[in-house]
TIRO-2110 file (N, C-alpha, C; in Angstrom, 1 decimal):
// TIRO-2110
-4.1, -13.9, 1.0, N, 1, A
-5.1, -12.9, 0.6, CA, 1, A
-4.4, -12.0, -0.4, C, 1, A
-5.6, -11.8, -1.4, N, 2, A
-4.5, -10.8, -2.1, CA, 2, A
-5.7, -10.2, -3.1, C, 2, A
-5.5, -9.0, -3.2, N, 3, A
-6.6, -7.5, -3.2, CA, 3, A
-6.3, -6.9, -4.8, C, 3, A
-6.5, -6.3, -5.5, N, 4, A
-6.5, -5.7, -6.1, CA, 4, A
-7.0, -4.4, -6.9, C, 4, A
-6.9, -3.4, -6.2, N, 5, A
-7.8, -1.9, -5.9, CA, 5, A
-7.2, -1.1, -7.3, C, 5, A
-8.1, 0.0, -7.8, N, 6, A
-8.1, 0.7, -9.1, CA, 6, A
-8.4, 0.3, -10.2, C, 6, A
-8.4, 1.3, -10.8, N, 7, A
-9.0, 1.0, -12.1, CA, 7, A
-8.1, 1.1, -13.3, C, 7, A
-7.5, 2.1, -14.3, N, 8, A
-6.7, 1.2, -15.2, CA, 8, A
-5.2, 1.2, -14.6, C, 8, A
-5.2, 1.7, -13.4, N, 9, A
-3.8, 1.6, -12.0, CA, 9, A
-4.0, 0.6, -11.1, C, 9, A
-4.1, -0.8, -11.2, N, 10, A
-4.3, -1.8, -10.6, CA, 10, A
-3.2, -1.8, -9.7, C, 10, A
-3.5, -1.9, -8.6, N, 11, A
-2.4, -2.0, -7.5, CA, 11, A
-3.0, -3.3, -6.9, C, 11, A
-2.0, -4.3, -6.4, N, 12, A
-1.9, -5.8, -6.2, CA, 12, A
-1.7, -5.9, -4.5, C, 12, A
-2.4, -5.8, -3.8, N, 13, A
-1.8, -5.5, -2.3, CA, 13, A
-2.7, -7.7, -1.8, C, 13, A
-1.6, -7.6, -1.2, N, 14, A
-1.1, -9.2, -0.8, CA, 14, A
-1.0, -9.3, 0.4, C, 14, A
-1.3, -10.0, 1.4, N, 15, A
-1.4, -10.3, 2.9, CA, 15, A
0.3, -11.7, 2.9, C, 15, A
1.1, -10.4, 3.2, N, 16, A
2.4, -11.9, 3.5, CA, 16, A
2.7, -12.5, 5.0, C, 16, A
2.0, -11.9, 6.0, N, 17, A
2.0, -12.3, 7.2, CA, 17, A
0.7, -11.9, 7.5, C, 17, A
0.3, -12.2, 8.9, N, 18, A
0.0, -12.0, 10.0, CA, 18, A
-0.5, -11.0, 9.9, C, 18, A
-1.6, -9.9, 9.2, N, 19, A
-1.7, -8.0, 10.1, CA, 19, A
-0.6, -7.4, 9.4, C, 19, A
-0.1, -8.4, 8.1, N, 20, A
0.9, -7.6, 6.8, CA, 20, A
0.8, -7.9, 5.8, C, 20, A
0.4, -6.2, 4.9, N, 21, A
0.1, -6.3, 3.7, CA, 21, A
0.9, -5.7, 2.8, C, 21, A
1.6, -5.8, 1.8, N, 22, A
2.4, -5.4, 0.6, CA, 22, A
1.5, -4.7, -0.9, C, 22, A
1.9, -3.6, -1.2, N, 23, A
1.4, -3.1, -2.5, CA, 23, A
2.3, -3.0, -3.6, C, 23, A
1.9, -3.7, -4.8, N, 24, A
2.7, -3.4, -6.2, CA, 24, A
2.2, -3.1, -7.4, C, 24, A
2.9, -2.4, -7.6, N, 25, A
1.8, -1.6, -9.3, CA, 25, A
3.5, -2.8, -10.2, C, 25, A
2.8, -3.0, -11.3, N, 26, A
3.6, -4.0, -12.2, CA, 26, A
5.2, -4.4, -11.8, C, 26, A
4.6, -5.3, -10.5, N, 27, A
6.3, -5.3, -9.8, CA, 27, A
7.1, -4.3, -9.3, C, 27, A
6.7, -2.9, -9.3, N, 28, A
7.1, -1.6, -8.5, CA, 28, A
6.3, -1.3, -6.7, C, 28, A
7.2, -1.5, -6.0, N, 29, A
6.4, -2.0, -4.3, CA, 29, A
6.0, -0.1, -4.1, C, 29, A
4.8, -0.4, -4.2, N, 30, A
4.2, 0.9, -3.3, CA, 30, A
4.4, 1.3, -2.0, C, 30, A
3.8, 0.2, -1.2, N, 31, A
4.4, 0.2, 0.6, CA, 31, A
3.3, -0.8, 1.1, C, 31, A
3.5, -0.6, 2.5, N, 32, A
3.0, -1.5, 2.9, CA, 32, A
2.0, -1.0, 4.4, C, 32, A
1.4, -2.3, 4.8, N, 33, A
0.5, -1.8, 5.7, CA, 33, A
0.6, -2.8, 7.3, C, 33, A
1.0, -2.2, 8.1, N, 34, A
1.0, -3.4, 9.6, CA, 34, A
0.0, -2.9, 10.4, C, 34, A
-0.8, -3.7, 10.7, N, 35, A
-1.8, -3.9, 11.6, CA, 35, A
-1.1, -4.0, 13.1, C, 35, A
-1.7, -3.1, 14.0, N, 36, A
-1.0, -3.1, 15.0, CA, 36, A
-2.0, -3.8, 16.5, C, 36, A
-1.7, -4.1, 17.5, N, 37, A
-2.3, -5.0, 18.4, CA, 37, A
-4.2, -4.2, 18.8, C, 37, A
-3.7, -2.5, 18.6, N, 38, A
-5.2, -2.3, 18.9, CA, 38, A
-5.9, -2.1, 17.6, C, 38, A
-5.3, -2.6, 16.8, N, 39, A
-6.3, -2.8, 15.5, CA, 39, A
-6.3, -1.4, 14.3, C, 39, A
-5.6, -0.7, 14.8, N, 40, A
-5.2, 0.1, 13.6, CA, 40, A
-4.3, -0.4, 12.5, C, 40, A
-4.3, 1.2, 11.8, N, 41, A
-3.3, 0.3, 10.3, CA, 41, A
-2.3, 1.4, 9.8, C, 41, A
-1.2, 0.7, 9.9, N, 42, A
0.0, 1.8, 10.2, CA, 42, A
0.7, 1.9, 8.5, C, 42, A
0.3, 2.5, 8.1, N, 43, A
1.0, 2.9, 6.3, CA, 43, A
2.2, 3.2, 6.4, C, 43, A
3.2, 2.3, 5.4, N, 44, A
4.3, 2.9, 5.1, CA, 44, A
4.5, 3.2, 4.2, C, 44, A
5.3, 4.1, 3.1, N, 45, A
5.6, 4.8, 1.7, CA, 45, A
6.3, 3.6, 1.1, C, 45, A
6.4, 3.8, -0.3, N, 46, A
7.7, 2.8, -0.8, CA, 46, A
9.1, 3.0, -0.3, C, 46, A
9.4, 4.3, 0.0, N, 47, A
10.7, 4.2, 1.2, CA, 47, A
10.9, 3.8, 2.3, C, 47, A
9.5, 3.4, 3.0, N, 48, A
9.3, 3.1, 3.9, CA, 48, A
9.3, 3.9, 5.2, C, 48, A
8.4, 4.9, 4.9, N, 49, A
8.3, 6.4, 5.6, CA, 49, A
7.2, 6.4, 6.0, C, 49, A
6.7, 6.1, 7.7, N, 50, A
5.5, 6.1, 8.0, CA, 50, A
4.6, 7.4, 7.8, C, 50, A
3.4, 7.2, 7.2, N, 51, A
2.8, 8.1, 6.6, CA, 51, A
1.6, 8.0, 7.3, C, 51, A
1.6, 7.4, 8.3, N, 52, A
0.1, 7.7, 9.2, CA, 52, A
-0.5, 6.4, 9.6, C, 52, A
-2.0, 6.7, 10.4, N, 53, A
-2.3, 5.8, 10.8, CA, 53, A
-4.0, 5.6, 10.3, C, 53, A
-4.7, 4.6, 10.1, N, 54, A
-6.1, 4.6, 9.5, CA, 54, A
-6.9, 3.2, 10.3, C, 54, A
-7.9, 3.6, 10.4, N, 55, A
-9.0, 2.7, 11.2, CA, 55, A
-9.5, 1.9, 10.2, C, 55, A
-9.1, 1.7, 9.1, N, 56, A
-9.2, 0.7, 8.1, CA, 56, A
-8.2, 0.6, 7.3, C, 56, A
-8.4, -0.9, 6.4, N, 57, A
-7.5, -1.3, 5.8, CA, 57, A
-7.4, -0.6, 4.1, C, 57, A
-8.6, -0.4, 3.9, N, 58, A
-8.8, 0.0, 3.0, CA, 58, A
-8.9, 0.9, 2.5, C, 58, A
-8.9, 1.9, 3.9, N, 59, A
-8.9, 3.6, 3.1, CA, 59, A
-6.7, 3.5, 3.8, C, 59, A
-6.5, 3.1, 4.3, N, 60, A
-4.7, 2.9, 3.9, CA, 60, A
-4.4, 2.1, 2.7, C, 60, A
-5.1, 1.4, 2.2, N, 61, A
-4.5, 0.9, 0.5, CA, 61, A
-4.7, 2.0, -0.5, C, 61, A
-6.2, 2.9, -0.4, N, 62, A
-6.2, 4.0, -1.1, CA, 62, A
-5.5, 4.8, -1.1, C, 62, A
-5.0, 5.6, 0.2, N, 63, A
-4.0, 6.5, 0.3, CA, 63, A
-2.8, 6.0, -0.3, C, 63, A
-2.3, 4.8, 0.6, N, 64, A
-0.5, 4.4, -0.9, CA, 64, A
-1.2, 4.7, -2.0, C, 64, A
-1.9, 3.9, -2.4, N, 65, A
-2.3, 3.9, -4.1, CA, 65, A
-2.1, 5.4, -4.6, C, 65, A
-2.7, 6.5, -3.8, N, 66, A
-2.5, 7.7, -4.6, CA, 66, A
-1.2, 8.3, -4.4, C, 66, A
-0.8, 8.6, -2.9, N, 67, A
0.5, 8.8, -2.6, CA, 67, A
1.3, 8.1, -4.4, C, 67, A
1.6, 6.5, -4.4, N, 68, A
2.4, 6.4, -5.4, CA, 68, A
2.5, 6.9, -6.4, C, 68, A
0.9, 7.0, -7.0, N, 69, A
0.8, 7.2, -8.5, CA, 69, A
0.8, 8.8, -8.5, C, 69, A
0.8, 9.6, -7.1, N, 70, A
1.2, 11.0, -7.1, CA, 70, A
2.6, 11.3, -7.3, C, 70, A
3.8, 10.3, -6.8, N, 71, A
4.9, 10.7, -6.8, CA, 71, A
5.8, 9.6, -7.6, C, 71, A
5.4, 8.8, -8.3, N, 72, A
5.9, 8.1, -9.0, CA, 72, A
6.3, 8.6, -10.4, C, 72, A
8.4, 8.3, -10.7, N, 73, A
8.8, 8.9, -11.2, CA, 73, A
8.9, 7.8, -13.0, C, 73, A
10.6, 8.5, -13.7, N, 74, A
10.2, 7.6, -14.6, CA, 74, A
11.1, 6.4, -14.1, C, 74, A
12.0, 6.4, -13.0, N, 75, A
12.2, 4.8, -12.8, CA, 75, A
11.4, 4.1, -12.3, C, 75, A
10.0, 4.1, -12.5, N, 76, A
8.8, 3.0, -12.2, CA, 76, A
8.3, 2.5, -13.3, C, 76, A
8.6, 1.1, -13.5, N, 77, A
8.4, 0.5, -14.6, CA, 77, A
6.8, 0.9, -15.2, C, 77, A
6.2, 1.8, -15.6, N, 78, A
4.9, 1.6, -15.8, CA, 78, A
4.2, 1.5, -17.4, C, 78, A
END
């Protein structure tokens, strides 16, 4: 599976397991998302700093998405 949310900040979020999903703005990793057994969805940052928890998958792709493009510096290829 693999997603692609925004508009001229296309962020690429990809199912590489199981209830795990990865985000990348032009080969720069946003973070990521684990689905946990009671069906929530656990956000991590690109440092991998858990940043909460969301009853969907989708409003946790939007939060990274802004989180990055809020704190994204100039070592991100953009």
């Amino acid at each position: 599976m693999s997603q692609t949310v925004g508009g001229d900040r296309q962020v690429r979020w990809s199912q590489v397991e199981e209830k795990f999903f990865v985000g990348n703005f032009r080969g720069n990793f946003v973070g990521y998302i684990d689905q946990t057994v009671d069906g929530t969805f656990r956000k991590f940052d690109k440092m991998s700093v858990l940043r909460g928890e969301a009853s969907t998958l989708e409003s946790s792709m939007a939060f990274l998405n802004e989180l990055y493009f809020a704190s994204s510096g100039e070592g991100d290829r953009q």
